[in-house]
C-alpha positions as CSV (number, residue, x, y, z in Angstrom):
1,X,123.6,27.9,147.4
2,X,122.0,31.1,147.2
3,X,119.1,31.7,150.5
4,X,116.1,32.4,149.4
5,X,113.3,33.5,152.6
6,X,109.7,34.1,151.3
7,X,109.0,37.9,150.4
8,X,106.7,38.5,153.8
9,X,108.9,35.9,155.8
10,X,108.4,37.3,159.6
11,X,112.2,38.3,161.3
12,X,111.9,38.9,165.1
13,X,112.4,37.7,168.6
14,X,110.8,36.0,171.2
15,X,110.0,37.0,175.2
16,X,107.9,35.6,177.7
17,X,105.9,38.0,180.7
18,X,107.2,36.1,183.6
19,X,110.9,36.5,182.2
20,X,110.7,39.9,181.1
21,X,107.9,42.2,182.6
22,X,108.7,42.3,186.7
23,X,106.1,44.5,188.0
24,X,104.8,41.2,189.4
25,X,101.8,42.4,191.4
26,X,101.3,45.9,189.8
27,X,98.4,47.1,188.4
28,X,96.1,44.2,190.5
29,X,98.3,41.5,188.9
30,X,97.8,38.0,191.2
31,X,100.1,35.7,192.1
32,X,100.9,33.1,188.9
33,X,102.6,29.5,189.2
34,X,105.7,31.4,187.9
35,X,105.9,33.6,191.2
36,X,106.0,30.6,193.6
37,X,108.8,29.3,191.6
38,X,111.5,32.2,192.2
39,X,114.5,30.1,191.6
40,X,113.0,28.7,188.6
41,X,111.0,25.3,186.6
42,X,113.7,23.1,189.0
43,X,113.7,25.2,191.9
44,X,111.7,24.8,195.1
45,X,107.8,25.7,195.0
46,X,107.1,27.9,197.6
47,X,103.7,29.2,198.6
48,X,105.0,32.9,199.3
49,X,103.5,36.1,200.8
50,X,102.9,38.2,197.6
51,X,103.7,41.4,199.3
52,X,107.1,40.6,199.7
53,X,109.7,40.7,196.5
54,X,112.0,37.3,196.7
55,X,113.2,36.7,193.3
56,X,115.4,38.6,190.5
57,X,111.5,37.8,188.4
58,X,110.0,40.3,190.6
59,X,110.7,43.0,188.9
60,X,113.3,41.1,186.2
61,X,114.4,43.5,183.4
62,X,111.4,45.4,183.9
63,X,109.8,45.5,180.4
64,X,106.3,46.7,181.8
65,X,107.9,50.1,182.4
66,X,110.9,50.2,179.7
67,X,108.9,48.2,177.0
68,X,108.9,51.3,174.3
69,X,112.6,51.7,174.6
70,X,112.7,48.3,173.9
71,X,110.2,47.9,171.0
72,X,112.3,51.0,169.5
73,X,115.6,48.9,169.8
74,X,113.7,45.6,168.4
75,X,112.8,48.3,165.7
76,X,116.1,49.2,165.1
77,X,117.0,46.2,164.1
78,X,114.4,46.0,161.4
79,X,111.8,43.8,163.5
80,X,108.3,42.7,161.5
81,X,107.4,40.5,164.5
82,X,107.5,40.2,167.9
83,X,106.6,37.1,170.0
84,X,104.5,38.1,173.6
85,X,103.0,36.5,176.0
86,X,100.0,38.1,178.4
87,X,100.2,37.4,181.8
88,X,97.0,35.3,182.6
89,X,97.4,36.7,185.9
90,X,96.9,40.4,184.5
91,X,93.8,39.7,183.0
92,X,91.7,37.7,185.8
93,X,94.4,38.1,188.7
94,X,93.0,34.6,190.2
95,X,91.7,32.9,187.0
96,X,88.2,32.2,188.5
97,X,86.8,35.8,188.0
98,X,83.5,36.4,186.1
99,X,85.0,40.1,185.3
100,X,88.8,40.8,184.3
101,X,91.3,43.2,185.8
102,X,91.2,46.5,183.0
103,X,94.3,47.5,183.9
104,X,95.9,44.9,183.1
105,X,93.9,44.6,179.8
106,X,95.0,48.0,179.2
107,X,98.9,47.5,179.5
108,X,98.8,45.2,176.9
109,X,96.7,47.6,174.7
110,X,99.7,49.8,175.2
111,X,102.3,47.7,174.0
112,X,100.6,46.5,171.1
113,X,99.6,50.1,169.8
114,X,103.8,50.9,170.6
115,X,104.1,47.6,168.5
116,X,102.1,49.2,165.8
117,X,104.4,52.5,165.3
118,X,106.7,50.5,164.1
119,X,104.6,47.9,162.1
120,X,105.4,44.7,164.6
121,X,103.2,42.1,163.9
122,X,102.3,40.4,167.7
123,X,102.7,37.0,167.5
124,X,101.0,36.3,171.2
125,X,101.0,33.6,173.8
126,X,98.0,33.0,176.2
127,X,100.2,30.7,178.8
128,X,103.8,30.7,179.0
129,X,104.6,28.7,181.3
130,X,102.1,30.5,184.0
131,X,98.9,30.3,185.4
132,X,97.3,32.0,188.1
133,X,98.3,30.0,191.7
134,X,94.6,30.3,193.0
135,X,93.4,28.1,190.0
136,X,96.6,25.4,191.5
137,X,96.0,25.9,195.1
138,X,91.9,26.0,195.5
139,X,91.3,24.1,191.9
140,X,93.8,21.4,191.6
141,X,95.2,23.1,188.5
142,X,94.6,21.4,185.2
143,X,93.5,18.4,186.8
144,X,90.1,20.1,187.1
145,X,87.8,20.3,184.2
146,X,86.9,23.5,185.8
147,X,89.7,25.0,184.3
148,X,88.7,24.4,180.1
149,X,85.9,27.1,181.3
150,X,88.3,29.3,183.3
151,X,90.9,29.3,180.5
152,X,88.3,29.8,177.2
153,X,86.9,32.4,179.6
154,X,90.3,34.3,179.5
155,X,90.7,33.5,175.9
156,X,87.2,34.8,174.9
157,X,88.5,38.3,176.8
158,X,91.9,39.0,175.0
159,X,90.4,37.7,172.0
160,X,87.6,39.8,171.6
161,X,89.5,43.2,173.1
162,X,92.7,42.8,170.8
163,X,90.9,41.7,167.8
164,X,91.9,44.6,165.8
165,X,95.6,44.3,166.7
166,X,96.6,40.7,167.1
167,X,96.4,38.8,164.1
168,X,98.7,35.5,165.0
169,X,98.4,33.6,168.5
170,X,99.6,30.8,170.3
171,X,97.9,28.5,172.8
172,X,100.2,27.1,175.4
173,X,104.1,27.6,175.4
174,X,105.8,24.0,175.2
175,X,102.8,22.6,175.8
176,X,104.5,18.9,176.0
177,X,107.2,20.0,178.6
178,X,104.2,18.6,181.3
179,X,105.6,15.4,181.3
180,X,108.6,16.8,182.6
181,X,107.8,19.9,184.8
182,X,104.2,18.9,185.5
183,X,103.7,21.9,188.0
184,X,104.9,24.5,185.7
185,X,103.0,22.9,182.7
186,X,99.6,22.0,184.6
187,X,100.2,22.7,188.1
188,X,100.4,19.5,189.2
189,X,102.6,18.0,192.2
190,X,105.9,16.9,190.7
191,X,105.3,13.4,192.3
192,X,102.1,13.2,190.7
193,X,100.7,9.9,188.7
194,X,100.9,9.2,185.4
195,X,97.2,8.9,185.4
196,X,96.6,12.4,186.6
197,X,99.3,14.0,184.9
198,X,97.8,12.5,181.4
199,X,94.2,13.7,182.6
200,X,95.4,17.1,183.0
201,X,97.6,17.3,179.7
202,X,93.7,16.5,178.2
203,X,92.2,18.9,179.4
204,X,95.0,21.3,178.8
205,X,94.8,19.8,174.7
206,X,90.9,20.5,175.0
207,X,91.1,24.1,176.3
208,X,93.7,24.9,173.6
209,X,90.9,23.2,170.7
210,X,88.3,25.3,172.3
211,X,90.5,29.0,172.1
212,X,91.2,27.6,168.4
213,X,87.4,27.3,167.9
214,X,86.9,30.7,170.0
215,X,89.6,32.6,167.6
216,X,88.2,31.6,164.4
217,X,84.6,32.9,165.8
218,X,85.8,36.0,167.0
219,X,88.5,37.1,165.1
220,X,87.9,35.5,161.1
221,X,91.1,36.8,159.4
222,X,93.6,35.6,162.7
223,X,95.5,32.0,162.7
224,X,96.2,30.9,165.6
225,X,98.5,27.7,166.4
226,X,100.4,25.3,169.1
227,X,103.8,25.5,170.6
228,X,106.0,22.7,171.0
229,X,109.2,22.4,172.4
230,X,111.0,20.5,169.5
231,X,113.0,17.7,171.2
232,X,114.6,15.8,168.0
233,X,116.0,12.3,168.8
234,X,118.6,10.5,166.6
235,X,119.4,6.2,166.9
236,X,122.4,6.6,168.7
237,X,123.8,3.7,166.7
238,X,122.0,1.7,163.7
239,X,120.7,-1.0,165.8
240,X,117.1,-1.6,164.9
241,X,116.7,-1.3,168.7
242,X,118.0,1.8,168.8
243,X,115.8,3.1,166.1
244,X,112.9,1.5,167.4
245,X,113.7,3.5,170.8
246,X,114.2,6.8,169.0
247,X,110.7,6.3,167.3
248,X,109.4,5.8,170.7
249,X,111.1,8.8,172.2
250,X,110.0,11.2,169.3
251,X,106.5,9.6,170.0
252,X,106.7,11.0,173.6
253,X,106.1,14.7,172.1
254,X,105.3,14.5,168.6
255,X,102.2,13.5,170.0
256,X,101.0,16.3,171.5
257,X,101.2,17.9,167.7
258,X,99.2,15.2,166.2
259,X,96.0,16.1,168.6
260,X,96.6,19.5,167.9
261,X,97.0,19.4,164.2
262,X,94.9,16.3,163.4
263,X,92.4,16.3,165.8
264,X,92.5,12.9,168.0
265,X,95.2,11.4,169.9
266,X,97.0,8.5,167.8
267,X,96.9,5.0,167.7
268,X,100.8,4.5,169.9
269,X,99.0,6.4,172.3
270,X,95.9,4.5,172.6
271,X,98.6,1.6,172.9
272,X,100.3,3.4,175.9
273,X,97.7,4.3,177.9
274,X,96.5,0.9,177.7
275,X,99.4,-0.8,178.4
276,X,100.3,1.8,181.6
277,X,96.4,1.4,182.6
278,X,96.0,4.9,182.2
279,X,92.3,5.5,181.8
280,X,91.4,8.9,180.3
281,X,87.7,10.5,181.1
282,X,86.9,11.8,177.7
283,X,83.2,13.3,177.2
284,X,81.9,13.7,173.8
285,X,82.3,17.0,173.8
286,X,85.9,16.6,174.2
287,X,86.0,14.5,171.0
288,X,84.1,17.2,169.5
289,X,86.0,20.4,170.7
290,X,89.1,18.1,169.8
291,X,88.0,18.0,165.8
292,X,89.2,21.8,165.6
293,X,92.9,22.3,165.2
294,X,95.5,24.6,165.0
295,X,96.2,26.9,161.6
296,X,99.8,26.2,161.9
297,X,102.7,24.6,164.0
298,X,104.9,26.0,165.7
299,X,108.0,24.8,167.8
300,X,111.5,25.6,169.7
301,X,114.4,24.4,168.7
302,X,117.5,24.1,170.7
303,X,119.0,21.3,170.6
304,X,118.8,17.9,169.8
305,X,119.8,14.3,170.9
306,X,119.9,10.3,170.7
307,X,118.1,7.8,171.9
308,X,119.2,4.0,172.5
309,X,117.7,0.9,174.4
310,X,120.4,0.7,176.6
311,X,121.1,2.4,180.0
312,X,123.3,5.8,179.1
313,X,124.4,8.7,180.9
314,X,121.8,11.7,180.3
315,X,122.5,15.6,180.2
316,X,120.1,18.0,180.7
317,X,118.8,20.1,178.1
318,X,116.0,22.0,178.0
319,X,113.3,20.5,180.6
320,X,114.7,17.1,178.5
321,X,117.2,14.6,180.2
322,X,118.6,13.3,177.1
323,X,121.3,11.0,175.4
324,X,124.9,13.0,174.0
325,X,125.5,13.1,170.4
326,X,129.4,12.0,170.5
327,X,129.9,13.9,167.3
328,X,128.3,17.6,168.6
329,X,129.8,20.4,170.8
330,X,128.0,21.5,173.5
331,X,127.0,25.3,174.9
332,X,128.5,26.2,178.3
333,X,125.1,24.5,179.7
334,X,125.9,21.6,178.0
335,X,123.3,22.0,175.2
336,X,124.2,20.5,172.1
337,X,124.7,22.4,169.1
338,X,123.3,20.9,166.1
339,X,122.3,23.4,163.2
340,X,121.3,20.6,160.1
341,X,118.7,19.5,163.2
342,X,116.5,22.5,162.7
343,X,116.5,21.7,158.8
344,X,116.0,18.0,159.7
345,X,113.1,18.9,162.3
346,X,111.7,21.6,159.5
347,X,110.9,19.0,157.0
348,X,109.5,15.9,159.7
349,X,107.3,18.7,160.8
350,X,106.3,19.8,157.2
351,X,106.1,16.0,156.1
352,X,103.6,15.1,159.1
353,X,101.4,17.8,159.5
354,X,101.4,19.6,155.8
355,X,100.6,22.9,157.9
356,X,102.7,26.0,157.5
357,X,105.5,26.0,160.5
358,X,106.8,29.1,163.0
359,X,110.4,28.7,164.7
360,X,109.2,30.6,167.5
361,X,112.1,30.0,169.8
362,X,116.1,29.6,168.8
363,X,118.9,30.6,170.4
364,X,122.2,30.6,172.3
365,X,122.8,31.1,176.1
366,X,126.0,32.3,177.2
367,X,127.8,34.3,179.7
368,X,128.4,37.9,177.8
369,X,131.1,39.9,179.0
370,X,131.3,43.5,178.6
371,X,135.4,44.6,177.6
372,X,138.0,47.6,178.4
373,X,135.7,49.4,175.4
374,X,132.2,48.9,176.6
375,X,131.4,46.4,174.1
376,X,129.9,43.0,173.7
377,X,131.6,41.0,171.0
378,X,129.4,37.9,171.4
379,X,130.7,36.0,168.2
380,X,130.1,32.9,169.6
381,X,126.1,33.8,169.0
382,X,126.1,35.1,166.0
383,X,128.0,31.7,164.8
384,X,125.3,29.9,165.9
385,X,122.6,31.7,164.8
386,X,123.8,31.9,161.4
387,X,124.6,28.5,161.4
388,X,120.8,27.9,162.2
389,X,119.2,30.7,159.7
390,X,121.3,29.0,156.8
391,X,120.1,25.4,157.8
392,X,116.1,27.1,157.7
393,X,116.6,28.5,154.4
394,X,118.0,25.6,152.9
395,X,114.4,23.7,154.7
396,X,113.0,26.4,152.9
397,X,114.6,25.2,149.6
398,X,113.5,21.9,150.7
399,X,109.9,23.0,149.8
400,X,109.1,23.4,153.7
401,X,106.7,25.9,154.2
402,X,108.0,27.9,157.5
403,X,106.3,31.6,158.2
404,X,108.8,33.0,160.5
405,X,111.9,33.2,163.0
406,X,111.7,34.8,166.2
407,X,114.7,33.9,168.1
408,X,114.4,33.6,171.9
409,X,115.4,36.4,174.1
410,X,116.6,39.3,171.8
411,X,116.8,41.1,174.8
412,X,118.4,39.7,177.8
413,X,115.9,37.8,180.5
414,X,115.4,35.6,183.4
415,X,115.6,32.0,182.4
416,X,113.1,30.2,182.8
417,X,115.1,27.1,184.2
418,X,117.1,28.6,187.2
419,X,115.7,32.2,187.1
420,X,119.1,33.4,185.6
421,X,120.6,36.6,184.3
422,X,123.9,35.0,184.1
423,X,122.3,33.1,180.9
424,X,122.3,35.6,178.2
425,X,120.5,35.0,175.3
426,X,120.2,38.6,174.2
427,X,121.5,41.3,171.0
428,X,120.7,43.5,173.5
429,X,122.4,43.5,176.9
430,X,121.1,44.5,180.2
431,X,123.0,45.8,183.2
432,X,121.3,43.6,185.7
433,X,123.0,41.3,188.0
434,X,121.6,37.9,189.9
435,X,121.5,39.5,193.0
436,X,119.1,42.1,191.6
437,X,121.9,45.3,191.2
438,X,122.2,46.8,188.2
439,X,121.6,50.4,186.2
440,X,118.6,47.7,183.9
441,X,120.4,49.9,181.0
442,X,120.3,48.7,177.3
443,X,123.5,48.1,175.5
444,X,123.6,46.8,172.1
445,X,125.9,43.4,171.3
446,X,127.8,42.8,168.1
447,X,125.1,40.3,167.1
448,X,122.5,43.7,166.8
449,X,123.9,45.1,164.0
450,X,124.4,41.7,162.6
451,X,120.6,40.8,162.9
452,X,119.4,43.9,161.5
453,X,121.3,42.8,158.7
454,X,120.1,39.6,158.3
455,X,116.7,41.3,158.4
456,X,117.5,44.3,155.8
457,X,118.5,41.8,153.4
458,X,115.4,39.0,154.1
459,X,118.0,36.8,154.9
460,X,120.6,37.6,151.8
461,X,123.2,38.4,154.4
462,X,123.4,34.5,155.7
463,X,125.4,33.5,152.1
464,X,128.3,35.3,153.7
465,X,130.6,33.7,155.7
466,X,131.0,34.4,159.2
């Protein structure tokens, strides 16, 4: 069939401060949950000196100095959005501050007036994956009610000193992926309870209600929405068992969307936490702040998986241990590669929620390898990112209402996993190498020109075979 994207569809990419920026205590930027994890989400945790620099993140591929070289390049290939994330750390360096840090309020003034030059809408995080230390190491992280204040404090900031220039937001990055990482996702020890863990994911969910309520205040014409890291499950086999246990395991995140979209948490939950005696403290005014939700959903989308009652051999995905699809290929980190899953997710998404959707991360890591000629012929990504475009605008044909693309890491980063640079997700590559050597120079891949492409034509490019 013919693709058809909507007229003002948004095309762009996706990065994330702690993977991109370096400059990690420039400027009176404090130490973030991100920094004590310098081999990455399953590396060790380690409560570092912050004058010393221990980690490839340090100073990464050192956007907060090179950013309007790369804007220019994200322009190049025809860019109408770009997906940020502020460092919380920049803004109130220990997250308990009645004042915030100004110069780190005014580096992202900078990069969203170089944004503007070239008409890129900001789509904008307030937490990916990072939050300052001090609020983990003197607080208890998100296991503190404290924190709903300290966080719609921060919120209340960016939102009312970017209200002219940032129009879309997001709340928390993968917002689910606490269950799995719960020190990354609310600074909690890894061997922490299920009680506590749950406690903190509600206060998380209420903080992210209360920056909804906060943005509609201050900023009228923004929307603002959740991330979710999209983890479709398949039955294995037909068995009603095996359905019944796919249910469940979509149940595990879909959940955190239906308190975010609908307002209260849902009835199989209710059912778990009674049946694992967890015992949530939940004031009225959590109900209450609860009651406003998000303007639209939005999600990433890697891979996908199966579930089945019985005992099975997992792989890891992303943050997910998860069941292999015997008829999918896999990624050289054994992520599977399922394209009709993003059309599949699209329309469970649309079907549940009936609110407008964002892919907000998509994308292929791989090992790039520069030949005798200086180029990148990287083929293998622009298979599977056509392969995924062509599956959204047939969810689009579906009657699926999705707003935009923005596939992660246009330009090579750290991974947020291992803290890799071997893992390149990029159309532009950078000359960096893990042990930290490298020129940082730009070089543009064979999948550049073919994105700006895809973009020039609003998606008329995809009916083209590869």
């Amino acid at each position: 069939m013919n693709l058809q994207f909507p007229q003002h569809f948004l095309w762009g990419g996706a990065i994330a401060a702690n993977q991109v920026e370096g400059a990690y205590r420039q400027d009176g930027k404090g130490l973030s949950s991100s920094d004590v994890q310098p081999h990455g989400i399953f590396g060790e945790i380690i409560d570092r000196d912050v004058e010393t620099i221990t980690s490839i993140k340090d100073k990464a591929i050192d956007f907060y100095h090179r950013y309007p070289e790369d804007i220019a390049l994200f322009a190049e290939m025809g860019f109408n959005c770009l997906r940020v994330s502020i460092a919380w750390t920049r803004i109130f360096p220990n997250g308990d501050e009645p004042q915030p840090n100004e110069a780190g309020l005014a580096f992202y003034d900078t990069l969203f007036d170089e944004m503007a030059k070239y008409h890129i809408t900001p789509l904008v995080t307030l937490s990916h994956y990072e939050m300052p230390y001090h609020l983990i190491k003197h607080y208890g992280g998100w296991g503190n009610r404290q924190l709903i204040e300290f966080f719609n404090r921060y919120a209340k900031v960016v939102f009312e000193r970017y209200q002219h220039k940032v129009k879309y937001w997001l709340t928390f990055n993968e917002i689910n992926m606490s269950l799995h990482e719960p020190f990354t996702g609310v600074g909690l020890a890894r061997e922490s309870s299920k009680q506590a863990i749950y406690q903190a994911i509600h206060h998380q969910l209420v903080a992210s209600s209360k920056a909804v309520k906060a943005c509609h205040e201050i900023i009228p014409d923004a929307k603002i929405g959740n991330m979710l890291l999209g983890a479709l499950t398949y039955p294995l086999t037909p068995k009603p068992d095996d359905v019944l246990a796919t249910l469940q395991e979509n149940h595990t995140w879909l959940w955190f969307g239906d308190v975010q979209a609908r307002g209260e948490y849902p009835g199989y939950m209710k059912r778990f936490f009674k049946e694992n005696n967890i015992q949530l403290t939940i004031t009225e005014d959590d109900r209450q702040s609860l009651n406003t939700t998000v303007d639209f959903i939005s999600f990433s989308y890697y891979m996908s998986a199966c579930a089945t009652a019985e005992d099975k051999d997992k792989l890891k995905g992303n943050i997910l241990d998860m069941v292999p699809n015997p008829y999918l290929k896999s990624s050289e980190w054994g992520w599977q590669i399922d394209p009709k899953g993003i059309r599949i997710l699209l329309n469970l998404l649309h079907e549940r929620y009936q609110k407008p959707l964002f892919i907000v991360e998509n994308g292929l890591g791989a090992i790039d390898k520069i030949d005798e000629n200086g180029h990148i012929n990287d083929d293998y990504r622009i298979q599977y990112l056509h392969d995924h475009l062509v599956q959204v605008g047939e969810a689009i044909a579906d009657g699926v209402d999705v707003m935009g693309y923005t596939s992660w890491g246009p330009i090579d980063l750290i991974s947020a996993s291992k803290a890799e640079i071997t893992k390149r997700y990029g159309f532009i590559y950078v000359d960096l190498n893990q042990d930290g050597s490298g020129t940082l120079k730009r070089i543009k891949k064979k999948s550049f020109s073919w994105y700006q492409s895809v973009i020039k034509t609003n998606g008329q490019h995809l009916n083209r075979k590869v």
